[in-house]
C-alpha positions, 0 to 999 in steps of 0.5 A: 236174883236171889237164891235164898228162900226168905230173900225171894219171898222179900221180893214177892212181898215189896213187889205186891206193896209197890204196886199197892202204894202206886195205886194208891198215889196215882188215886191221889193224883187223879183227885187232885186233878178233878179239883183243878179241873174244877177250879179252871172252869170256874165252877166253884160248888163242883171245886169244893165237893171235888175238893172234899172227895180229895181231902178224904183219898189224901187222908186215907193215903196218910193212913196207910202209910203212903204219905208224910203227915207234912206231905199230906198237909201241903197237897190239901192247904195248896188245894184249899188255896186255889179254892179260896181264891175262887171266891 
């Protein structure tokens, strides 16, 4: 455990942005579970409205400094391509 005062407040501040970022990810990550969800049924109106919520939690994700700008393009084009193949 710390003893310095601005060590202590550091760990305050990295615990408050982890748990930020896990939310964050794990928002991500149900997104992108609804998409695939919707691609295993076959629905594919509910695949791409399900698709566009989750392009919009990836990109704010990015934004605030969550993701890569590689990562983030990865998870959108491999969702895109399941969709894609849907047709």
């Amino acid at each position: 455990m710390a003893n310095i005062k601005s060590a202590k407040k550091r760990i305050k501040v990295i615990n408050k942005k982890t748990l930020r970022n896990r939310m964050i990810k794990s928002q991500v990550k149900t997104a992108t579970k609804k998409v695939l969800a919707a691609v295993n049924t076959g629905d594919k109106a509910a695949a791409a409205e399900a698709f566009k919520a989750a392009t919009k939690v990836i990109d704010s994700a990015y934004n605030k400094g969550i993701y890569h700008v590689n990562t983030v393009a990865r998870k959108k084009s491999s969702l895109a391509k399941l969709i894609n193949k849907m047709a």
